[in-house]
C-alpha positions in Angstrom: 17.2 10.2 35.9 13.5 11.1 35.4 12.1 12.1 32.1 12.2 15.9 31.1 8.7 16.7 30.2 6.1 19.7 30.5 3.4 18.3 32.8 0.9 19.7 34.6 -2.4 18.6 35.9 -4.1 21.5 33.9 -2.3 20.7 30.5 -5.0 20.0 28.3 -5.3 19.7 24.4 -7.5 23.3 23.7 -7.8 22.6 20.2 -8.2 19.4 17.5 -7.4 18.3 14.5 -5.7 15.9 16.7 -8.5 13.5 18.8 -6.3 13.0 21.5 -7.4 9.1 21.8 -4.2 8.6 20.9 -0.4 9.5 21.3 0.7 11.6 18.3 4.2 12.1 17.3 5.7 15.3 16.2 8.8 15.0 13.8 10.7 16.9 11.3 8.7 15.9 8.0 11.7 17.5 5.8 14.3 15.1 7.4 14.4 11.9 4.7 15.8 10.1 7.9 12.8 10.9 9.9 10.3 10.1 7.2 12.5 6.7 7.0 12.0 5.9 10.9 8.3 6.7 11.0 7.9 4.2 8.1 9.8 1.6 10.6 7.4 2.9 13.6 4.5 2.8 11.7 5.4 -0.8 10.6 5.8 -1.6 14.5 2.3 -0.1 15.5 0.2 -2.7 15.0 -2.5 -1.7 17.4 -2.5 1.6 15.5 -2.3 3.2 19.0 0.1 6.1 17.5 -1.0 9.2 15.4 2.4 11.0 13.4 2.5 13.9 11.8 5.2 16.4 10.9 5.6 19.9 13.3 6.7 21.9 10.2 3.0 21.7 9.5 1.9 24.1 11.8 -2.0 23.1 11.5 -0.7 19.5 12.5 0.3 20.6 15.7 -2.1 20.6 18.9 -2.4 24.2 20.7 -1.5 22.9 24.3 -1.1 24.7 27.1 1.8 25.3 28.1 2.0 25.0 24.4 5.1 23.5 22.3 8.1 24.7 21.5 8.7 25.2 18.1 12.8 24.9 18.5 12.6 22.6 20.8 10.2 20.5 18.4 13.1 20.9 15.7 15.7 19.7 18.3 14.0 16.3 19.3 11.0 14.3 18.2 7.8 14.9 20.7 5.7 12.1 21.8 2.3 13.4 23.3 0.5 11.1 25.3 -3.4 10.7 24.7 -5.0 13.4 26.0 -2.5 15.7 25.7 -1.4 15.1 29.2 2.4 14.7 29.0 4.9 15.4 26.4 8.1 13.4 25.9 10.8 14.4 24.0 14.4 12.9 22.3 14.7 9.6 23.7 12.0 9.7 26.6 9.8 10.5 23.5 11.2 6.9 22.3 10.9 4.9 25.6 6.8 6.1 25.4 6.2 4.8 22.0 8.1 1.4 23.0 5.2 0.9 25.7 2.6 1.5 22.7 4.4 -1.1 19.9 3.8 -4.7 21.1 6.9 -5.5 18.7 9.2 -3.2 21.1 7.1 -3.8 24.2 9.9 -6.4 25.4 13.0 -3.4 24.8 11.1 -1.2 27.0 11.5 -2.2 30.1 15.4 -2.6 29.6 15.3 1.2 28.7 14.9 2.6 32.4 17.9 0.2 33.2 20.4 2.6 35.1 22.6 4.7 32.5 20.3 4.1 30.0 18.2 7.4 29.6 21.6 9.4 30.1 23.1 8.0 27.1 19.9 7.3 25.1 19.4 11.1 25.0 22.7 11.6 24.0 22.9 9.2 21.2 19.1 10.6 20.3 20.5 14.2 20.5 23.6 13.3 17.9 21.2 11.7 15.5 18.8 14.4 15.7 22.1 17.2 15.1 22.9 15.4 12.3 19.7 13.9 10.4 20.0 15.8 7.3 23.6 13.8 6.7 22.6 10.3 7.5 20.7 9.7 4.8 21.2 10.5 1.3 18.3 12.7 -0.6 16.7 12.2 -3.4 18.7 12.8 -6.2 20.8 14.2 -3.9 19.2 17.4 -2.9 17.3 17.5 0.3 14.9 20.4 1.1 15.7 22.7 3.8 13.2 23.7 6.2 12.7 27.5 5.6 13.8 30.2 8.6 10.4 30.7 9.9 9.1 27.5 9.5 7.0 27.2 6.5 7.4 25.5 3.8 10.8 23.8 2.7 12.9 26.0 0.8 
């Protein structure tokens, strides 16, 4: 099954904060279990060869063209390569970042075994569906991203 990405040869990154030098990550920053698995990917990066940030800060996120999806960037973490010139999501956002982390470098060739992607993404998408539950808040109260985006309510 091949990835589901946006790609075209005239994607390009049209604006920065982001350098493109390296990939960058887009993931819900109001999710505790998000912020907990970017603390374990960040351990893993030892070639600092990923940038993260959080999409609910919308100055964070590169203008690309075609540009991203803001439901589709609450739905499933976003891995954009350098340059801006694909964009993985859910698991295929995973498999990416594998290549980039010499500590996972050795899982990542068993992740294009056959059946693999098609139940990655669905494991991925029932994580993602229920992120705010797996993890308990702090003192039990979790903020909930606001309706339009902004800040967490």
């Amino acid at each position: 099954m091949e990835a589901p990405i946006m790609n075209s040869m005239a994607q390009q990154a049209v604006s920065a904060p982001w350098d493109g030098r390296r990939s960058l990550v887009l993931y819900d920053g109001n999710c505790p279990f998000c912020r907990m698995s970017v603390r374990w990917l960040k351990a893993f990066d030892w070639l600092g060869a990923i940038e993260f940030r959080s999409f609910r800060d919308a100055d964070a996120v590169p203008r690309l063209d075609p540009p991203l999806d803001p439901a589709r960037m609450d739905a499933e973490m976003h891995a954009v390569a350098p340059g801006g010139r694909r964009v993985f999501h859910g698991f295929w956002a995973f498999r990416h970042l594998a290549w980039k982390m010499p500590a996972l470098v050795l899982l990542a060739p068993f992740l294009y075994f056959p059946g693999v992607s098609w139940l990655g993404q669905r494991v991925y998408l029932w994580i993602a569906r229920n992120r705010y539950g797996l993890l308990p808040c702090k003192d039990g109260v979790c903020s909930l991203p606001s309706p339009g985006g902004g800040p967490p309510v």
